[in-house]
MIVO-132166 format. One line per 4 residues: for each residue y, z, x of C-alpha. Coordinates in nm, 3 decimals. Each point is the difference from the previous one (the first is absolute). Layout:
% MIVO-132166
Y/Z/X; ...
% end
This chain:
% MIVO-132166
1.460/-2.582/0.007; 0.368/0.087/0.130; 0.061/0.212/-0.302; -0.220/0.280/0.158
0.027/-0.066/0.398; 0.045/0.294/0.191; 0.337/0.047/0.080; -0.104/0.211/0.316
0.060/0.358/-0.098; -0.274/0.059/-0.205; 0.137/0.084/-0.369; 0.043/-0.187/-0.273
0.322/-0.163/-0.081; -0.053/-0.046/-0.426; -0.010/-0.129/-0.246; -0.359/0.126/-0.062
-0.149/-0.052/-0.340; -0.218/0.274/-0.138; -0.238/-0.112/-0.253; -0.095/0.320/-0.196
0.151/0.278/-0.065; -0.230/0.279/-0.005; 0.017/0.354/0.188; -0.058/-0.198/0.371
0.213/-0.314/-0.111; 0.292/0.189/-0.089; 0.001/0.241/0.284; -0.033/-0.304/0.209
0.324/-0.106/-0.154; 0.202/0.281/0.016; -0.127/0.084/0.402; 0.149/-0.367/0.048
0.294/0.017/-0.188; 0.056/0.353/0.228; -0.012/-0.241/0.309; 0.290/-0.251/-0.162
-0.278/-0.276/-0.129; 0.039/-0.190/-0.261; -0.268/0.041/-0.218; -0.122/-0.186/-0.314
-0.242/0.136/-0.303; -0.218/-0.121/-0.251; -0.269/0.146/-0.190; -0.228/-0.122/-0.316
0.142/0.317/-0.199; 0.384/-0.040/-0.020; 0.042/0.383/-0.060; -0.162/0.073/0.334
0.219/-0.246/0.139; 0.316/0.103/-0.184; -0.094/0.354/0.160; -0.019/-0.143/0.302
0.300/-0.161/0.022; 0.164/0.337/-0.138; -0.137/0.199/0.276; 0.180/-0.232/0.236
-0.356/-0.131/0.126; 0.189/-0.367/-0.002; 0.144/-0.228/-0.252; -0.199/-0.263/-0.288
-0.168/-0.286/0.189; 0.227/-0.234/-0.199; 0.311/0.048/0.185; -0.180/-0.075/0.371
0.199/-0.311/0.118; -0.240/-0.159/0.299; -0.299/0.018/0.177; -0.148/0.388/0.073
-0.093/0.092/0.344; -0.311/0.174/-0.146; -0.185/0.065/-0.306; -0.171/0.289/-0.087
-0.253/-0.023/-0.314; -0.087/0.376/-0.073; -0.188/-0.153/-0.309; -0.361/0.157/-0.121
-0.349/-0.075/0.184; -0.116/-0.238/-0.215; 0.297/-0.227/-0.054; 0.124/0.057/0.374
-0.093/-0.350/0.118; 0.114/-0.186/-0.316; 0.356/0.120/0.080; 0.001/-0.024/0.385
-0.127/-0.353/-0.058; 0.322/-0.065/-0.238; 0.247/0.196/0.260; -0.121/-0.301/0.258
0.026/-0.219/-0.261; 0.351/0.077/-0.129; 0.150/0.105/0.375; -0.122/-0.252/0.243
0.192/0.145/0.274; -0.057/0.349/-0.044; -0.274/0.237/0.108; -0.194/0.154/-0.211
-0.178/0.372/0.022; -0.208/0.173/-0.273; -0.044/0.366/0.012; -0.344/0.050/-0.239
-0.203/0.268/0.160; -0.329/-0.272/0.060; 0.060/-0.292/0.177; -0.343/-0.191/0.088
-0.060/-0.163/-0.349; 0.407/-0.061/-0.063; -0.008/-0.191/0.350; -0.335/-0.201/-0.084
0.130/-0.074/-0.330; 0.337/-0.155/0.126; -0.200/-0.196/0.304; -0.214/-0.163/-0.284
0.307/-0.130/-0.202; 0.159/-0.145/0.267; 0.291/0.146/0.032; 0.198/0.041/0.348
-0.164/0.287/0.164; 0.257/-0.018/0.270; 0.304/0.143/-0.144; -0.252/0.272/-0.204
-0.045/0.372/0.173; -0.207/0.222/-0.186; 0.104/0.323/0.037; -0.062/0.410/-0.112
0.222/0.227/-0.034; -0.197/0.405/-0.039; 0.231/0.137/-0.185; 0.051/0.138/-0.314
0.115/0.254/-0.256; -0.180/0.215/-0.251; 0.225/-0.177/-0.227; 0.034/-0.360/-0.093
0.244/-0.257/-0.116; 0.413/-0.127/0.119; 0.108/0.366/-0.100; -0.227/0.208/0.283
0.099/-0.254/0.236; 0.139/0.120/0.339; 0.177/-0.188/0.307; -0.183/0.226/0.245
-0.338/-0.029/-0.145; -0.123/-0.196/0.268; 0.133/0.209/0.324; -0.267/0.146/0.242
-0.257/-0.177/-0.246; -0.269/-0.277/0.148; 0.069/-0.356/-0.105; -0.283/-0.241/0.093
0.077/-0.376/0.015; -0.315/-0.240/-0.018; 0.127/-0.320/0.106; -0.261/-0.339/-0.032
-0.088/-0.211/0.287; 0.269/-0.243/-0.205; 0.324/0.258/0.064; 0.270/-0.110/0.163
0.168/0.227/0.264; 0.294/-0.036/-0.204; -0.133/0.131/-0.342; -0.171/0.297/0.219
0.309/0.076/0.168; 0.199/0.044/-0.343; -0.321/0.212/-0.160; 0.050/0.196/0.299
0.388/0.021/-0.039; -0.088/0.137/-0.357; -0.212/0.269/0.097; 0.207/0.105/0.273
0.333/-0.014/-0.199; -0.164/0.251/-0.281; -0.126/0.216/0.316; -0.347/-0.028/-0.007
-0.224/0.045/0.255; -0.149/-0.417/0.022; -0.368/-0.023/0.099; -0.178/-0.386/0.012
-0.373/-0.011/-0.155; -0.163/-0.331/-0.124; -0.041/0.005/-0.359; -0.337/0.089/0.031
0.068/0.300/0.243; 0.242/0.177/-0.248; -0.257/-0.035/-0.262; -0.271/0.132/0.143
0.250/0.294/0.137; 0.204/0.066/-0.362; -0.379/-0.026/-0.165; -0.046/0.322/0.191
0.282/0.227/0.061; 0.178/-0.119/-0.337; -0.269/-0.161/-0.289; -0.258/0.231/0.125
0.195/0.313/-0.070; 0.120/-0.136/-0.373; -0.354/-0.096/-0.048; -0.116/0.379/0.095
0.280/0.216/-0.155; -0.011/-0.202/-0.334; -0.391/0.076/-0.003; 0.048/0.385/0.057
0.289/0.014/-0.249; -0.235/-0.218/-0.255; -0.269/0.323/0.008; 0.330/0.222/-0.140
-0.009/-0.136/-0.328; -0.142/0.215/-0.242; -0.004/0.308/0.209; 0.105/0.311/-0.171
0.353/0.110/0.104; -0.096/0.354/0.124; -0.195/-0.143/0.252; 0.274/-0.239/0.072
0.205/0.325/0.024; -0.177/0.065/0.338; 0.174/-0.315/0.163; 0.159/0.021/0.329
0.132/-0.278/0.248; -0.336/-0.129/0.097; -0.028/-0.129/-0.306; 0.344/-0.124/-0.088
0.010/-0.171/0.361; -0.302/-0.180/-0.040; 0.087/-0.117/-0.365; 0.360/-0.086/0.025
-0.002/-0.375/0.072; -0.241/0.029/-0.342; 0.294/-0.034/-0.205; 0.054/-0.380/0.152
0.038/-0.320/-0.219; -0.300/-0.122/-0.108; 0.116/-0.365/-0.105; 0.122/-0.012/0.385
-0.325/0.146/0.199; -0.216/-0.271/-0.245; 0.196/-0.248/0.185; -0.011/0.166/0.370
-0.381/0.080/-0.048; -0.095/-0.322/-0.117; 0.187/-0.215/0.257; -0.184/0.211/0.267
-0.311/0.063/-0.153; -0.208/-0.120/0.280; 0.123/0.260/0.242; -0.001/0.339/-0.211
-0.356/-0.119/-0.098; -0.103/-0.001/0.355; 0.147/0.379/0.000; -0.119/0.101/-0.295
-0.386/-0.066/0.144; 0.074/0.259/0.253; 0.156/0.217/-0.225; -0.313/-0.020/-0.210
-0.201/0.060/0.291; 0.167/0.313/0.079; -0.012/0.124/-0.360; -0.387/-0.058/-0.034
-0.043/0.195/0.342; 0.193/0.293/-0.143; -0.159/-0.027/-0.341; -0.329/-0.011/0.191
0.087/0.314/0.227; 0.161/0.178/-0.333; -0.333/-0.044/-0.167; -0.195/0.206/0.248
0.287/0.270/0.154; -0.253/0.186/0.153; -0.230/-0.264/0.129; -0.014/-0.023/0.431
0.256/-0.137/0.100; 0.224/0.000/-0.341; 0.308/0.236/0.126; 0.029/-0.202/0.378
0.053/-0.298/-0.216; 0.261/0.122/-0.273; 0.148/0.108/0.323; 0.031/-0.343/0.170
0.115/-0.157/-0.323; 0.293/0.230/-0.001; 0.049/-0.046/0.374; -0.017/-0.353/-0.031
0.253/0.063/-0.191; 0.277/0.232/0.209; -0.100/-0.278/0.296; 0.131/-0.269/-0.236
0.283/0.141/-0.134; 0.094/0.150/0.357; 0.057/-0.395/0.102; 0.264/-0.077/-0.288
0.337/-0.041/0.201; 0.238/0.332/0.000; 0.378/0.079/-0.056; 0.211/-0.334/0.077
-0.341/-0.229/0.055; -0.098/0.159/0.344; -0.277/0.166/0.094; -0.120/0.265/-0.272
0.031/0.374/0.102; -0.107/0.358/-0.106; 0.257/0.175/-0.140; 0.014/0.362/-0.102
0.039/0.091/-0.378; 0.175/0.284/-0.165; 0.060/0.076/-0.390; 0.324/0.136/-0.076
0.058/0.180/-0.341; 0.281/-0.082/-0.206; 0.192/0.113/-0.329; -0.039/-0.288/-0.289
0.426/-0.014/0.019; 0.238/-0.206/0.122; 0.106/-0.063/0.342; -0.290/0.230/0.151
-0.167/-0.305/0.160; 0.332/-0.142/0.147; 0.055/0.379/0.146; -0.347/-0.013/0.138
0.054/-0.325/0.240; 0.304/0.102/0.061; -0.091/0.279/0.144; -0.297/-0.151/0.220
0.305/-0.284/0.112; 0.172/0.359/0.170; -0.310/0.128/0.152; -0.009/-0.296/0.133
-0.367/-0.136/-0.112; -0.047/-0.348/-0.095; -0.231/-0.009/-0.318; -0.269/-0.342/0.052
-0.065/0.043/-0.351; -0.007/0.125/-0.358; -0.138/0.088/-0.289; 0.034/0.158/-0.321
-0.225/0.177/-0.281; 0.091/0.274/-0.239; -0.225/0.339/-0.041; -0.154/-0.016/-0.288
0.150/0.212/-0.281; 0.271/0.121/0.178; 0.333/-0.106/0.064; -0.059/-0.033/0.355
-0.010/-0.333/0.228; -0.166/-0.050/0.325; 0.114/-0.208/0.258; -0.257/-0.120/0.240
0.124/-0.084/0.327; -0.125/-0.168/0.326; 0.182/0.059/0.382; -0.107/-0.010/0.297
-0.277/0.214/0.126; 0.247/0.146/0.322; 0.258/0.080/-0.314; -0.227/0.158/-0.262
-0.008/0.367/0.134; 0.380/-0.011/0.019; 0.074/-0.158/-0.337; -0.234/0.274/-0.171
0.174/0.281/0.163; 0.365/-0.121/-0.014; -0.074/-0.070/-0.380; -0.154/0.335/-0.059
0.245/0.201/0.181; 0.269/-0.209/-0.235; -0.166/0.142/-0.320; -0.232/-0.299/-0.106
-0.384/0.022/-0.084; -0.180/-0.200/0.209; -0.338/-0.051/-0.059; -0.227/-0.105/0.326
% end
């Protein structure tokens, strides 16, 4: 297994092979290539490929002249294992990573062929783009983000150590779950929410467009992952079907309770549990990690009107950059009917008062 030893300093040296050239396959390419890698592609669809290639994500499998220190197989769910167990085949000196977003079933599928489990890491990137395919792809795509590798019993400390190189190189933030771990966690703060948005955007079809008129972020927050791609989440769902079935009970437990309580608003006892459902709710949400992963915070919020023309948001931060107030976050809606945009923003609680007041007192309307 020389052809992947750690060479002590913790990155990879190259060649790496990338098999798949999809949105997180080529951004995995092109965030090596930034580093000086050499990196290899091939894909099933030679136009993705061909894009690939174009993009400067890494050049046609076909010109690789010996061994690769790693292989990465960014293939589909449900033919994940088939090509892993061919990368092992074809590259007997090589470690080999996949980067499908389930990893119990791929694992049990490659232990029950056979294959050598000890230079395989299973590993998950969470990132993504709205946007799929070679031509969204983006070197940085990975930085800040979690990447969880699920190493078997069977891995070597060598194939770990160049999984770990990978993740490290691309600047992710590298966690270590067994497989079954990160299923059980991605079933929840990733399936679940799919599962839940596609469901709520399901009960929009048919409804009359004036009453759609009446939208405002709640809804487009909670539906916006709707617009995901189906032939992909048949794979994810299936492959971890076990674990959001287990979740789904409770959901359904939750939903009967409310239906129950809904049925009878006025019975004892009705409001005081509508209430705990919702605070149920603010206690779960309050645990979801804040700015940078850390602990999650209370920040103050402040809606800044702005005109629908160019350069008016740019002016805007700049603006809060002199006061000197760091903005935690940001959002954006437009007023309906007019050309007016608001800017939602979140500071500090110590900083609010002053950012409201230098703001004003510099002609914008700020809305509290």
């Amino acid at each position: 297994m020389s052809a992947f030893r750690s060479h002590g300093r913790g990155h990879l040296d190259g060649p790496v092979v990338v098999f798949g050239t999809g949105l997180l396959g080529a951004s995995i390419g092109l965030g090596l290539r930034g580093r000086g890698v050499s990196v290899f592609l091939s894909d099933p669809s030679p136009t993705n490929q061909a894009v690939a290639v174009d993009i400067g994500a890494g050049k046609p499998l076909g010109e690789l002249d010996g061994p690769p220190q790693l292989v990465v197989v960014g293939a589909p769910p449900d033919v994940t294992a088939d090509v892993v167990e061919r990368a092992l085949t074809d590259y007997p000196d090589s470690a080999v990573v996949d980067i499908a977003s389930v990893k119990q079933a791929i694992q049990d599928d490659l232990r029950g062929r056979g294959v050598d489990m000890s230079r395989y890491v299973g590993t998950h990137p969470m990132a993504g783009r709205e946007k799929s395919g070679p031509v969204a792809a983006r070197g940085e795509l990975f930085t800040s983000m979690p990447w969880v590798l699920c190493p078997s019993e069977e891995t070597s400390a060598e194939a770990l150590q160049a999984a770990r190189s990978l993740a490290g190189d691309l600047g992710a933030i590298v966690s270590q779950f067994t497989a079954e771990e990160h299923d059980q966690a991605v079933a929840l703060v990733s399936h679940l929410p799919q599962v839940m948005s596609s469901l709520l955007a399901s009960r929009l079809q048919g409804t009359p467009l004036h009453a759609l008129s009446l939208a405002g972020n709640g809804l487009r927050d909670t539906t916006r992952i709707a617009a995901s791609d189906p032939t992909l989440w048949v794979q994810i769902l299936g492959n971890n079907a076990a674990k959001m079935v287990e979740i789904l009970h409770g959901v359904r437990e939750d939903l009967n309770r409310l239906i129950g309580t809904l049925e009878e608003p006025t019975a004892p006892g009705a409001r005081l549990d509508l209430a705990q459902l919702i605070s149920e709710g603010n206690a779960g949400q309050a645990r979801i990690p804040g700015k940078h992963g850390g602990p999650p915070q209370a920040y103050s919020w402040l809606t800044v009107l702005v005109d629908d023309r160019p350069g008016q948001i740019a002016r805007l931060l700049t603006e809060i950059g002199e006061i000197g107030v760091n903005v935690e976050d940001l959002r954006l809606d437009h007023s309906s009917g007019q050309n007016v945009g608001m800017v939602e923003l979140s500071v500090m609680p110590n900083k609010h008062d002053l950012l409201v007041e230098a703001l004003t007192d510099r002609g914008w309307r700020v809305l509290q």
